[in-house]
PDB file of the backbone (N, CA, C, O) and the ligand in Angstrom, with CONECT records:
HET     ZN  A 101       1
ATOM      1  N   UNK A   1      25.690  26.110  28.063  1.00  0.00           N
ATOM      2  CA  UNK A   1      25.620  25.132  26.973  1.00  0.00           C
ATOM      3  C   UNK A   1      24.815  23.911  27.401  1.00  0.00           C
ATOM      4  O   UNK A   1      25.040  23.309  28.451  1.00  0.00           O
ATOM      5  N   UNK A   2      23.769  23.548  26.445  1.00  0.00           N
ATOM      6  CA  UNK A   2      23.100  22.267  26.817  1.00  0.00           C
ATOM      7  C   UNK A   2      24.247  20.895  26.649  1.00  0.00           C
ATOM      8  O   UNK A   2      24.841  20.519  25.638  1.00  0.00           O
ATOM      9  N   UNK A   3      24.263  20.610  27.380  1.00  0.00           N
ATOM     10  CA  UNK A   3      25.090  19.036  27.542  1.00  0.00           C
ATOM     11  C   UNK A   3      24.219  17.600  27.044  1.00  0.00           C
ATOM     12  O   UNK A   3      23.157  17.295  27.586  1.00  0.00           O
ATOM     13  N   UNK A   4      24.662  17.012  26.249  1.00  0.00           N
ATOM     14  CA  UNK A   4      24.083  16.291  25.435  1.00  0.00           C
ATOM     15  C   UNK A   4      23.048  15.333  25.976  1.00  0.00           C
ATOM     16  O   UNK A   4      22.037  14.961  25.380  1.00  0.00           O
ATOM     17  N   UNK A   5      23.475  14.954  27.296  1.00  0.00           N
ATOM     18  CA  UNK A   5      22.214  14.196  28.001  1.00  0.00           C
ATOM     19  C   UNK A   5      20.830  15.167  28.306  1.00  0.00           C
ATOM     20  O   UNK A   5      19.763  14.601  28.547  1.00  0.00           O
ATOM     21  N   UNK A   6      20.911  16.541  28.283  1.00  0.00           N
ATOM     22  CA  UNK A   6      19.707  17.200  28.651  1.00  0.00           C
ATOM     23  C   UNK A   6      18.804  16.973  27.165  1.00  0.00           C
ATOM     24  O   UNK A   6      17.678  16.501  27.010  1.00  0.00           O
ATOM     25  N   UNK A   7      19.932  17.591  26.012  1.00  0.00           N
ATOM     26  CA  UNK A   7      19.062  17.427  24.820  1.00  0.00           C
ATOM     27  C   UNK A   7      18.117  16.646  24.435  1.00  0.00           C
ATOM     28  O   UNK A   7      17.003  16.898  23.977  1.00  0.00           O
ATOM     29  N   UNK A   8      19.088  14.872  24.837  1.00  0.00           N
ATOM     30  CA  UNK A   8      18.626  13.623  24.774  1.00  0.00           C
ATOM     31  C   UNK A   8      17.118  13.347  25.862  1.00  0.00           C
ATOM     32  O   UNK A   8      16.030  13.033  25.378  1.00  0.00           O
ATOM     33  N   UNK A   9      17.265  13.468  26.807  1.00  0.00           N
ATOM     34  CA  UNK A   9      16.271  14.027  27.966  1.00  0.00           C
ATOM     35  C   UNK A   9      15.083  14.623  27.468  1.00  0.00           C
ATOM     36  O   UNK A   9      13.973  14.092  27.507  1.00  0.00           O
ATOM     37  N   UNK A  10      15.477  16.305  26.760  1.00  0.00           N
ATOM     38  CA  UNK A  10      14.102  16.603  26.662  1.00  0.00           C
ATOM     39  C   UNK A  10      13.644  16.020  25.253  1.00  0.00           C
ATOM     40  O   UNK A  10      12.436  16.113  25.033  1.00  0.00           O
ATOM     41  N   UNK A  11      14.420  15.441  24.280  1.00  0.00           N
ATOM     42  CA  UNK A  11      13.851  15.065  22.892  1.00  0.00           C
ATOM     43  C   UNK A  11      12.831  13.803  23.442  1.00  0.00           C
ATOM     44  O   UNK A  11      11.783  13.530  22.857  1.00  0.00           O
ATOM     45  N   UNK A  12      13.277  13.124  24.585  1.00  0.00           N
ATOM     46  CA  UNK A  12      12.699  12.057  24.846  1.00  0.00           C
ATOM     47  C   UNK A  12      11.206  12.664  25.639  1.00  0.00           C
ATOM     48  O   UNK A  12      10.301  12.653  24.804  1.00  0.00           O
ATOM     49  N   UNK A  13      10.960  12.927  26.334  1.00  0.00           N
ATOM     50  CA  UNK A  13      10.020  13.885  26.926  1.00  0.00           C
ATOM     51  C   UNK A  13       9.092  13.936  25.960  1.00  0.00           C
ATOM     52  O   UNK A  13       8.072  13.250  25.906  1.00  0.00           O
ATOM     53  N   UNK A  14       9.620  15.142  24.827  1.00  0.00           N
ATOM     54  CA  UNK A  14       8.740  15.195  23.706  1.00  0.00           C
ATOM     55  C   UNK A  14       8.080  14.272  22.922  1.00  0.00           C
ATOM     56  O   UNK A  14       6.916  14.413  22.548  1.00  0.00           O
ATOM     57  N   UNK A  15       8.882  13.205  22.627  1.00  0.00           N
ATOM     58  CA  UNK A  15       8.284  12.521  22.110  1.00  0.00           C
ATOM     59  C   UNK A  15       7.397  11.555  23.020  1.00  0.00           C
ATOM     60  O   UNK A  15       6.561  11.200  22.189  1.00  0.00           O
ATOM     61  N   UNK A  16       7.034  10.866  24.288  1.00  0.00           N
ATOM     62  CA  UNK A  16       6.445  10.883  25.415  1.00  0.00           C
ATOM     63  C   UNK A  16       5.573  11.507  24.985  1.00  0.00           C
ATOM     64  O   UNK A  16       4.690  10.992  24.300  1.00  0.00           O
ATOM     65  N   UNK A  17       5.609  12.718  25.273  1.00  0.00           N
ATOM     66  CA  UNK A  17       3.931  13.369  25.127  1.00  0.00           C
ATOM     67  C   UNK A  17       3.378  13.617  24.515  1.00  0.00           C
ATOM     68  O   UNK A  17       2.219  14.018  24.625  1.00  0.00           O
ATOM     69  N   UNK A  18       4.440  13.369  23.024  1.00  0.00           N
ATOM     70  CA  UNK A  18       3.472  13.935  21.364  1.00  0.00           C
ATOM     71  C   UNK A  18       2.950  12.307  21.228  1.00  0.00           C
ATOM     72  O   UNK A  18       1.892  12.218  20.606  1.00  0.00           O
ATOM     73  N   UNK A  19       3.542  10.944  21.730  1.00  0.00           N
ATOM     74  CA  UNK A  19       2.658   9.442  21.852  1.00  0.00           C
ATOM     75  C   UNK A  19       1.735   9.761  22.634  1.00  0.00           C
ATOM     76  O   UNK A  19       0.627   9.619  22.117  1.00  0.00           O
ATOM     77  N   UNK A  20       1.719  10.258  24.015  1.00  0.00           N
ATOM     78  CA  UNK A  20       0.517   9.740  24.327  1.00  0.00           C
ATOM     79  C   UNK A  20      -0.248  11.071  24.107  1.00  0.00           C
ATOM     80  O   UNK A  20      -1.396  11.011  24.545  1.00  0.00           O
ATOM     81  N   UNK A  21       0.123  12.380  23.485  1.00  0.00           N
ATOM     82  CA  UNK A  21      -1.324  12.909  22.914  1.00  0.00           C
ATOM     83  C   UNK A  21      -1.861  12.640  21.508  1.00  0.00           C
ATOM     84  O   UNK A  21      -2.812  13.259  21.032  1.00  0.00           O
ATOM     85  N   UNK A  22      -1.069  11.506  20.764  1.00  0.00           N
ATOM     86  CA  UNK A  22      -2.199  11.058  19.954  1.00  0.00           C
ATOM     87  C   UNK A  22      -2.612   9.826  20.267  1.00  0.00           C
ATOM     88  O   UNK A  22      -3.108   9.181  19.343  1.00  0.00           O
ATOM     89  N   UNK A  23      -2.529   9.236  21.508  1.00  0.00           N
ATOM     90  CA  UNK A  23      -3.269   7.923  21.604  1.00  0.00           C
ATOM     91  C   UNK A  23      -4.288   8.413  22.279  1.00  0.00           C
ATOM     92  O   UNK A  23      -5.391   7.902  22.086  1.00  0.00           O
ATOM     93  N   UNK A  24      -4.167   9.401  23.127  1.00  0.00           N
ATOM     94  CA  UNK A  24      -5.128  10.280  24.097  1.00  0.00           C
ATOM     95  C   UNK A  24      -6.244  10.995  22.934  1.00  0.00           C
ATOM     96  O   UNK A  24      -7.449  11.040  23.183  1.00  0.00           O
ATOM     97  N   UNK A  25      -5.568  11.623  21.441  1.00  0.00           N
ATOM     98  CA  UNK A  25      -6.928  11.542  20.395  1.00  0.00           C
ATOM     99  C   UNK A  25      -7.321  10.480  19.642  1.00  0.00           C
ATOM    100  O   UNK A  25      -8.367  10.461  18.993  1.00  0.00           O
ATOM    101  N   UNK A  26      -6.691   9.773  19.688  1.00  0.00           N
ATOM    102  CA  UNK A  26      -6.942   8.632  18.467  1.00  0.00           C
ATOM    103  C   UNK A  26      -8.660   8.145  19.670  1.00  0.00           C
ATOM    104  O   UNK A  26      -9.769   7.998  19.156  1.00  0.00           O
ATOM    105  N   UNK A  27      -8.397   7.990  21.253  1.00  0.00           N
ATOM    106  CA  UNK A  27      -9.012   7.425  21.897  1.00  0.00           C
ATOM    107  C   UNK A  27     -10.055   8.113  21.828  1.00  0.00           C
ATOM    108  O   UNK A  27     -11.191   7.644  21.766  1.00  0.00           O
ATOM    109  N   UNK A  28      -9.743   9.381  21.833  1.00  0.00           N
ATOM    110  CA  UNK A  28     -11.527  10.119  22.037  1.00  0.00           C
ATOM    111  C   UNK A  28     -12.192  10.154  20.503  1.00  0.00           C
ATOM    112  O   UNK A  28     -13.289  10.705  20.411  1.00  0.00           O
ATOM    113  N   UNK A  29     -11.734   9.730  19.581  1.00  0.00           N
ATOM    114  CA  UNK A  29     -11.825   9.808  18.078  1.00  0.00           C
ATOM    115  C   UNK A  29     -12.773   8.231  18.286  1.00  0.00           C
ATOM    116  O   UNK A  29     -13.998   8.330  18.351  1.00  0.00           O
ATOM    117  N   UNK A  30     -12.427   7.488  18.336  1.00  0.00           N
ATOM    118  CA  UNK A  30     -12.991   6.428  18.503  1.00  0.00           C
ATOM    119  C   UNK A  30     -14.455   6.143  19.494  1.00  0.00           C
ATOM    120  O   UNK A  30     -15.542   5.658  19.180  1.00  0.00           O
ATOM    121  N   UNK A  31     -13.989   6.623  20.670  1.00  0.00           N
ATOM    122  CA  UNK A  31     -14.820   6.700  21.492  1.00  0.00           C
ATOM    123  C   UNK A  31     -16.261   7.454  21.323  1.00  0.00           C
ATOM    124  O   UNK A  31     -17.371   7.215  21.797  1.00  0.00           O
ATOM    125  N   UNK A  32     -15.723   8.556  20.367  1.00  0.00           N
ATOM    126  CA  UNK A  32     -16.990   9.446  19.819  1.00  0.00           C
ATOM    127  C   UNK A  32     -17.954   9.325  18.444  1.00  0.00           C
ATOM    128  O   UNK A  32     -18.993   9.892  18.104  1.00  0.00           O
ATOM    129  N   UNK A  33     -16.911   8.086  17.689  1.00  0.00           N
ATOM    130  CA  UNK A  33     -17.451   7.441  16.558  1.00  0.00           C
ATOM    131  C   UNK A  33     -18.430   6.286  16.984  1.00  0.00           C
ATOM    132  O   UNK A  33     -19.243   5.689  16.279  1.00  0.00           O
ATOM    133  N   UNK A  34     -18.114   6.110  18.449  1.00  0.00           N
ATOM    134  CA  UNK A  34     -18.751   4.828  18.504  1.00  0.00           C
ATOM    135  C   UNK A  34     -20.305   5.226  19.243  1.00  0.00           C
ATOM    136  O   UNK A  34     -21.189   4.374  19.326  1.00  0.00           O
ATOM    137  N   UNK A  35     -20.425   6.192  19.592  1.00  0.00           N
ATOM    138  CA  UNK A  35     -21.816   6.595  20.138  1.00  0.00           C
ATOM    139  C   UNK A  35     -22.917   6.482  19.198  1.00  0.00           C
ATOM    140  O   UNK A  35     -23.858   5.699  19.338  1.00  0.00           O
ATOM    141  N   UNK A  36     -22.770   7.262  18.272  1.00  0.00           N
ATOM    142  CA  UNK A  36     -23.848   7.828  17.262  1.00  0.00           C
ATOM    143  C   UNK A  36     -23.730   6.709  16.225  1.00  0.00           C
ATOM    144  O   UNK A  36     -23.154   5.660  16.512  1.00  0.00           O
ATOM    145  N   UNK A  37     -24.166   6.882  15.257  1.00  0.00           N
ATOM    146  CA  UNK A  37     -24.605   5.833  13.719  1.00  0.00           C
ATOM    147  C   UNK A  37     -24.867   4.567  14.038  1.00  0.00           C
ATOM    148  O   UNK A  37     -24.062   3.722  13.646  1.00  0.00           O
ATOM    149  N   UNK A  38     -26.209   4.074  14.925  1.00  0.00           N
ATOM    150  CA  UNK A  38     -25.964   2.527  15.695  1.00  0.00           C
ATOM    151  C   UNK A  38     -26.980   2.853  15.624  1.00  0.00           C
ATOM    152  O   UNK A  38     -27.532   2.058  16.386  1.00  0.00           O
ATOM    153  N   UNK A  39     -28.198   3.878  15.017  1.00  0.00           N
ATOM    154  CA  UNK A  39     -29.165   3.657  14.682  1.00  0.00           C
ATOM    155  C   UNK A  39     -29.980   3.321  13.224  1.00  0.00           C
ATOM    156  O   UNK A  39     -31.196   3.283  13.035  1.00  0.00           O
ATOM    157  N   UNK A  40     -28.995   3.118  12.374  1.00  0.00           N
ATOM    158  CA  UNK A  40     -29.090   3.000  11.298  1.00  0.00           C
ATOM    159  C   UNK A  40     -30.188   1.136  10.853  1.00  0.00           C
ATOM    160  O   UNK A  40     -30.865   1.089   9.826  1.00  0.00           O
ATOM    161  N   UNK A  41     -30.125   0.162  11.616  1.00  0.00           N
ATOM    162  CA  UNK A  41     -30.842  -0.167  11.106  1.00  0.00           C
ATOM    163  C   UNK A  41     -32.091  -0.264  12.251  1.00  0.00           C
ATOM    164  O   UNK A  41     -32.348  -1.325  12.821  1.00  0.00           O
ATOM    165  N   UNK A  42     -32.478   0.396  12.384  1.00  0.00           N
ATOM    166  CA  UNK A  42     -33.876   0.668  13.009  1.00  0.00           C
ATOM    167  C   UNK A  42     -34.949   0.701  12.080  1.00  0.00           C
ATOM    168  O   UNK A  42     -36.043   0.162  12.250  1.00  0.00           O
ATOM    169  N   UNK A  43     -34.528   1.467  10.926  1.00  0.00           N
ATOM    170  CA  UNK A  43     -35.368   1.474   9.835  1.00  0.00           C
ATOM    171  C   UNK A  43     -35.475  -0.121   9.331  1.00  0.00           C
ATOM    172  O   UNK A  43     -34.612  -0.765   8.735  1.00  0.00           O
ATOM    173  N   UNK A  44     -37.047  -0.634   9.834  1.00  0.00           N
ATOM    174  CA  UNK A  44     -37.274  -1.948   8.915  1.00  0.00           C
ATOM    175  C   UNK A  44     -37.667  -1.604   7.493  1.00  0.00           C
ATOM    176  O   UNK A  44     -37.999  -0.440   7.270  1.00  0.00           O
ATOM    177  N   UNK A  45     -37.666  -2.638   6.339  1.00  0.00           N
ATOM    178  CA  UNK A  45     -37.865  -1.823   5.110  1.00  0.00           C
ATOM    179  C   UNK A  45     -39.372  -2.197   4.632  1.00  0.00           C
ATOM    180  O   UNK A  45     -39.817  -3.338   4.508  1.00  0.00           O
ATOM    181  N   UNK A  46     -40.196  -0.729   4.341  1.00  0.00           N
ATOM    182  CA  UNK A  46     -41.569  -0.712   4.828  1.00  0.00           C
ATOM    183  C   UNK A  46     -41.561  -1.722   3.166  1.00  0.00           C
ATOM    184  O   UNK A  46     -40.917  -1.701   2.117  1.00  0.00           O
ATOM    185  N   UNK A  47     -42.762  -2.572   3.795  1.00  0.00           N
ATOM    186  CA  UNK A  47     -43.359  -3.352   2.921  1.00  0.00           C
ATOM    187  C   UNK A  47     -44.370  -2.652   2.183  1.00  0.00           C
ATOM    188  O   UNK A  47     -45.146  -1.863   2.722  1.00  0.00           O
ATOM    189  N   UNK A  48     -44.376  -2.988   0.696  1.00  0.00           N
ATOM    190  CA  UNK A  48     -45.331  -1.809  -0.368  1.00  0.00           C
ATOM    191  C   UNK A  48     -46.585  -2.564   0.194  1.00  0.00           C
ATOM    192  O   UNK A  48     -46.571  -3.542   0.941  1.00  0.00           O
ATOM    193  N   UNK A  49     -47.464  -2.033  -0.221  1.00  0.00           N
ATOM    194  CA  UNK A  49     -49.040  -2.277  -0.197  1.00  0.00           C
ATOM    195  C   UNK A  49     -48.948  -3.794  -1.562  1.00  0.00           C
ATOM    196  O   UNK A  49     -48.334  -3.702  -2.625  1.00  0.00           O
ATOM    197  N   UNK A  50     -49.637  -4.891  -1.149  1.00  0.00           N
ATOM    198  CA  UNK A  50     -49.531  -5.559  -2.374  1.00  0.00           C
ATOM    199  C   UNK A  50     -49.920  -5.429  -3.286  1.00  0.00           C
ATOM    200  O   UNK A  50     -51.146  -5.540  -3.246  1.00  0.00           O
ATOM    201  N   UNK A  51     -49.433  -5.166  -4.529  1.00  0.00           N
ATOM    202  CA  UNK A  51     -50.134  -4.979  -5.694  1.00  0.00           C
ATOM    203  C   UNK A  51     -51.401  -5.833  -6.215  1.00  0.00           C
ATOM    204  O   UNK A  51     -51.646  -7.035  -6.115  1.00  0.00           O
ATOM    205  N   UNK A  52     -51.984  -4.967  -6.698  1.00  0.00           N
ATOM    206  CA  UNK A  52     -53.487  -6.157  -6.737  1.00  0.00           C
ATOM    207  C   UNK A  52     -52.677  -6.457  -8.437  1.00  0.00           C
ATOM    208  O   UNK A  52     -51.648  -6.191  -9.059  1.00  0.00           O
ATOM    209  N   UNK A  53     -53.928  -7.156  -8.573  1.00  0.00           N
ATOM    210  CA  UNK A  53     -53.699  -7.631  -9.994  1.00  0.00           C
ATOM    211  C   UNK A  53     -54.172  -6.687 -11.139  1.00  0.00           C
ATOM    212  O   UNK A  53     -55.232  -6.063 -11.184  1.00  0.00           O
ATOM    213  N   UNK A  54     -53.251  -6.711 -11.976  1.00  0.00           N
ATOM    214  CA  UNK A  54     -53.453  -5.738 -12.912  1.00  0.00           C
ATOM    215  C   UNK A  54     -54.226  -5.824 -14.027  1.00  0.00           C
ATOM    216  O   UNK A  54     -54.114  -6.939 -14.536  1.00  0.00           O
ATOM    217  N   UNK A  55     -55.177  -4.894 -14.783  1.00  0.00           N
ATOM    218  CA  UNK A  55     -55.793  -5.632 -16.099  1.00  0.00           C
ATOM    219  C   UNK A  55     -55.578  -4.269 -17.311  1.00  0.00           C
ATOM    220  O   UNK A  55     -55.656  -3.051 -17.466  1.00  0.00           O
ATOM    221  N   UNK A  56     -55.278  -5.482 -17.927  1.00  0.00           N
ATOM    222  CA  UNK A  56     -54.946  -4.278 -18.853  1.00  0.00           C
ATOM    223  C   UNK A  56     -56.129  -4.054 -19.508  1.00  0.00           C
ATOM    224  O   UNK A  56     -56.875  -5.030 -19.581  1.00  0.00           O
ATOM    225  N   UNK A  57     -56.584  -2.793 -20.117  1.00  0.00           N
ATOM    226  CA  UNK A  57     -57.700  -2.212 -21.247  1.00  0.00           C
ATOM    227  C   UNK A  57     -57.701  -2.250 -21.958  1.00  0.00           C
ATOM    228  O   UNK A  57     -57.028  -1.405 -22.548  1.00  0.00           O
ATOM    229  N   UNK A  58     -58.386  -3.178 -22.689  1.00  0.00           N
ATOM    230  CA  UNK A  58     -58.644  -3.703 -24.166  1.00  0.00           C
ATOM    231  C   UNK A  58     -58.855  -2.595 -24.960  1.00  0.00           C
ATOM    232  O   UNK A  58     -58.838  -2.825 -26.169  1.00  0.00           O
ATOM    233  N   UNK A  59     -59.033  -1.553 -24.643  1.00  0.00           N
ATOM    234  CA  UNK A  59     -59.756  -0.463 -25.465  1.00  0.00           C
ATOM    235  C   UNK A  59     -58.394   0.431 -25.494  1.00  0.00           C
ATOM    236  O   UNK A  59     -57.568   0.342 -26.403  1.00  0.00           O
ATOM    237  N   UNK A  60     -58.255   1.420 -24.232  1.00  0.00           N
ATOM    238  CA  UNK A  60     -56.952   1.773 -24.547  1.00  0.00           C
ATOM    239  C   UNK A  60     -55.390   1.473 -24.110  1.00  0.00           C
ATOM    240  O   UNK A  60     -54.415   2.012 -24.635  1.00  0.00           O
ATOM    241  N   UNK A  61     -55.357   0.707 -23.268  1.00  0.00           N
ATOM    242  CA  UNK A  61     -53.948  -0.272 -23.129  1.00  0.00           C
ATOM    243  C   UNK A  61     -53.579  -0.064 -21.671  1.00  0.00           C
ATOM    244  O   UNK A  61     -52.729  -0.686 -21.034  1.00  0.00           O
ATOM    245  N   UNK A  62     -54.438   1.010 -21.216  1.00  0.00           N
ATOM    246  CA  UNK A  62     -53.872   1.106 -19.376  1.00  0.00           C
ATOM    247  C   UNK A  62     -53.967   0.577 -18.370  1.00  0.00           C
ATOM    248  O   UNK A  62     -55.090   0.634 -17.868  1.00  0.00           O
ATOM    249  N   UNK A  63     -53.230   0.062 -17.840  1.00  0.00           N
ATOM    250  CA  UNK A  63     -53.461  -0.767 -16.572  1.00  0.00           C
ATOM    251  C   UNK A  63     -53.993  -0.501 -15.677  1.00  0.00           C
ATOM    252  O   UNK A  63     -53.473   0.474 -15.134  1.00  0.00           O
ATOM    253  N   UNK A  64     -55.011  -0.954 -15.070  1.00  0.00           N
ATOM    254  CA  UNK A  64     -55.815  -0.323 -13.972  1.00  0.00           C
ATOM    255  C   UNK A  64     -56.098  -1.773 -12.796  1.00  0.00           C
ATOM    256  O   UNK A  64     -56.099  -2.899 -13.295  1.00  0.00           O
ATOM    257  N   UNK A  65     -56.281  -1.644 -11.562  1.00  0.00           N
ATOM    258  CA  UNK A  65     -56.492  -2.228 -10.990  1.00  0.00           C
ATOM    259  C   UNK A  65     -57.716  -3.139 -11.151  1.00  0.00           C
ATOM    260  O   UNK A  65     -58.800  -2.709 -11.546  1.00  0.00           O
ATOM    261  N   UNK A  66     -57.519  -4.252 -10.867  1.00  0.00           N
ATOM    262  CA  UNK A  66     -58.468  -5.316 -11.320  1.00  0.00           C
ATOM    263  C   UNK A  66     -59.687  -4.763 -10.416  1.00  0.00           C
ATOM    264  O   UNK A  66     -59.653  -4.354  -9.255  1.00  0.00           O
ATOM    265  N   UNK A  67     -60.755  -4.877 -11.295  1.00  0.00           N
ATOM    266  CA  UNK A  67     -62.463  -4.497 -10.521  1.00  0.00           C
ATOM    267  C   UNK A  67     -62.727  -2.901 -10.091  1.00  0.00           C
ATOM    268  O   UNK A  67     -63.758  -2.437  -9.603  1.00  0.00           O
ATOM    269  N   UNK A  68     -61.622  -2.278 -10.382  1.00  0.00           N
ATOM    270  CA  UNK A  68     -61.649  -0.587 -10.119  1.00  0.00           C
ATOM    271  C   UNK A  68     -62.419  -0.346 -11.851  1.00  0.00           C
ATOM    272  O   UNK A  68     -62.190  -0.918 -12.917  1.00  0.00           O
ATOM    273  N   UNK A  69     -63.456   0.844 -11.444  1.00  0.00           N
ATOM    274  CA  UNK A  69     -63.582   1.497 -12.493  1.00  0.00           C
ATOM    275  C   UNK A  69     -62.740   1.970 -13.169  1.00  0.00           C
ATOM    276  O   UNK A  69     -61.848   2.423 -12.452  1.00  0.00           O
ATOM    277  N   UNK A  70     -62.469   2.165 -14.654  1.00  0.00           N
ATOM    278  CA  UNK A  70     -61.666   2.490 -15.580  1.00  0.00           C
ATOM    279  C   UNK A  70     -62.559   2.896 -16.300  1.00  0.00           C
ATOM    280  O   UNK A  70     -63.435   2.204 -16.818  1.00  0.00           O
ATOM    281  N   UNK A  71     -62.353   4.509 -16.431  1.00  0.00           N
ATOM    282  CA  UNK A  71     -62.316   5.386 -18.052  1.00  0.00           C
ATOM    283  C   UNK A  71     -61.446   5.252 -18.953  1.00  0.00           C
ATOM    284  O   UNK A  71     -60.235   5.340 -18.754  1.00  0.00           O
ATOM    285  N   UNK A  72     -62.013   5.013 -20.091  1.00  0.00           N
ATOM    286  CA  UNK A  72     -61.103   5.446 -21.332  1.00  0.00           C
ATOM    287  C   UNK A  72     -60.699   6.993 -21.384  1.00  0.00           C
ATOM    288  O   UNK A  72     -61.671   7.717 -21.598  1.00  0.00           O
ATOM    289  N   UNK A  73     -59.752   7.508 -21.270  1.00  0.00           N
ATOM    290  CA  UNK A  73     -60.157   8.746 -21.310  1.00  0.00           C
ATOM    291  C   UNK A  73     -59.593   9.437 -22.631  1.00  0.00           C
ATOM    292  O   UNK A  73     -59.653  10.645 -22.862  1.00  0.00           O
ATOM    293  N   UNK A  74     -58.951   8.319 -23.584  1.00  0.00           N
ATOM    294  CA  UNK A  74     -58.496   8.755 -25.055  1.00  0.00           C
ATOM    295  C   UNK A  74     -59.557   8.080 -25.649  1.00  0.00           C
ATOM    296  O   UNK A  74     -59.689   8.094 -26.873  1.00  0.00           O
TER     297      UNK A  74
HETATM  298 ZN    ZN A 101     -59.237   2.082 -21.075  1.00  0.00          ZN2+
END
């Protein structure tokens, strides 16, 4: 017959090692989150080309870059 201090004994044990095997994952959980995604702002945010100035076509309404040839083509 188990005698009540062994019970007490191994319940304690157990719980002992079911704490420190989730502080033992919580740690590698962390530890492995913290490697990777730390490159995220590396990306600078590419600057557009400046827009030139726009002119619109008196004839048919399209915007075309100022001093670029423009066809009507309707
Ligand atoms: Zn036009």
């Amino acid at each position: 017959m188990l005698s009540f201090s062994k019970i007490l004994f191994t319940a304690l044990i157990i719980v002992v090692v079911w704490q420190g095997f989730k502080l033992f994952n919580r740690g590698k959980q962390v530890s492995s989150n913290e490697q990777p995604k730390q490159t995220g702002r590396e990306k600078k945010k590419q600057t557009k080309p400046i827009a030139h100035e726009l002119e619109k076509c008196p004839h048919c309404g399209v915007y075309h870059a100022e001093g670029n040839a423009h066809r009507c083509d309707t």
